[in-house]
Residue, then its C-alpha position, 0 to 999 in steps of 0.5 A: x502750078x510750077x514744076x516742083x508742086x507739079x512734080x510733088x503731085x505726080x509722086x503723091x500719084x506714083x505712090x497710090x499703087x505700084x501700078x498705073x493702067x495704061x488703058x486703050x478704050x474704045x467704047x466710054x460705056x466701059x469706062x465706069x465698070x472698068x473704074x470700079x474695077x481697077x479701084x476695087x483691085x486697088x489700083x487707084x490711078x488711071x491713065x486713059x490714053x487720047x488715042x480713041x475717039x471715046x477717051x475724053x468722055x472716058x475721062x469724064x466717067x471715070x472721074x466721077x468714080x469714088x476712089x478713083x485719079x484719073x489722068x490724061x495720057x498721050x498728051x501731045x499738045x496745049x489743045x490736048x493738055x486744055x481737052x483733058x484738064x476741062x474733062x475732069x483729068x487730075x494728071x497728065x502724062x505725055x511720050x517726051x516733053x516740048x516747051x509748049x507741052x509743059x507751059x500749058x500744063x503749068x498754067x493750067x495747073x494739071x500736074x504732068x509726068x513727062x516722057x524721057x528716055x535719055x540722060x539728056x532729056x532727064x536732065x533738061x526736065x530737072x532743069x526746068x524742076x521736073x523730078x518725077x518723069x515717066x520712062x518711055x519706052x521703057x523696054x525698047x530704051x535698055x529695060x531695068x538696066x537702063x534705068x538703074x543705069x540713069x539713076x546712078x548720076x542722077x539719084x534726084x529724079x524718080x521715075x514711073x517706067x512704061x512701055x513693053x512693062x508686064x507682069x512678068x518684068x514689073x517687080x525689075x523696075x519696082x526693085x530700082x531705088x529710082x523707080x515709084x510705079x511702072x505702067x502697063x497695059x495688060x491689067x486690063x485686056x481688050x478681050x476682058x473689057x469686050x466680054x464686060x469680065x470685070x471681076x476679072x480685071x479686078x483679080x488682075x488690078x489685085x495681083x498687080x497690087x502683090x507686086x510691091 
């Protein structure tokens, strides 16, 4: 998978919902309910960060839920890209970039949403045929302003903003001509998931979706 067909197909996924979850999950036993949840919300495209022990076989259950694009994130490393690609992730998308991160997933054929914060970095991604990167940390790097910013001189790279992102600043990204989706965190709370409150996610994933 080249660059460009990579990038094609990040922006088809950018483009399902006006919201990615971002989702931190211990025990794979809520990896189905939560799915549903979300998809039923209509927020289709789910990141599942390798930050617990439980996300590979996360992946693996949400990907068997009708609807439902789940993606690998947090990807660091060829191992992480190969670990993610054989438990059924469809996308990927990684804090920044490395050579090594980014040849691995174009030859395994996971189209990835790569990190950047700078113009520098923007542009060593375009140069290699990225045009749909992930902001990160999107807060933390100027915000809204930031981005805008960043967007000005280089109209051909559109972004999915994550990081510090909420309910609260979301429609700032979403307003920017640049910017397809925002990531966050928050459409699926860890007391939520702990208290198997699904329906109460999917009013979350529904009031999420209002924000286009």
């Amino acid at each position: 998978m080249t660059p460009a067909e990579a990038s094609a197909r990040a922006a088809e996924i950018c483009r399902l919902a006006p919201v990615i979850p971002v989702l931190v999950i211990d025990d794979a036993a809520h990896a189905r309910p939560l799915a549903e949840a979300l998809v039923a919300g209509g927020l289709p495209a789910l990141e599942v960060t390798l930050r617990t022990p439980a996300a590979l076989e996360v992946i693996r259950q949400m990907a068997q839920v009708p609807g439902g694009v789940v993606g690998a994130g947090t990807l660091l490393t060829p191992d992480d890209v190969r670990a993610a690609k054989e438990a059924g992730a469809q996308f990927g998308v990684s804090p920044g970039a490395t050579d090594r991160l980014l040849a691995a997933a174009e030859e395994m054929g996971l189209p990835m949403l790569p990190g950047a914060a700078t113009a520098s970095e923007v542009m060593a991604l375009l140069e290699r045929g990225y045009t749909t990167q992930k902001f990160f940390p999107a807060e933390a790097s100027g915000g809204a302003p930031a981005l805008k910013a960043i967007g000005a001189p280089l109209p051909q790279v559109s972004f999915c903003p994550t990081g510090g992102i909420s309910l609260k600043n979301a429609r700032d990204y979403l307003s920017l001509s640049n910017t397809l989706c925002v990531g966050g965190s928050w459409v699926a709370p860890k007391d939520l998931m702990q208290a198997g409150d699904w329906a109460g996610i999917e009013t979350l994933a529904r009031e999420a979706c209002e924000l286009r």
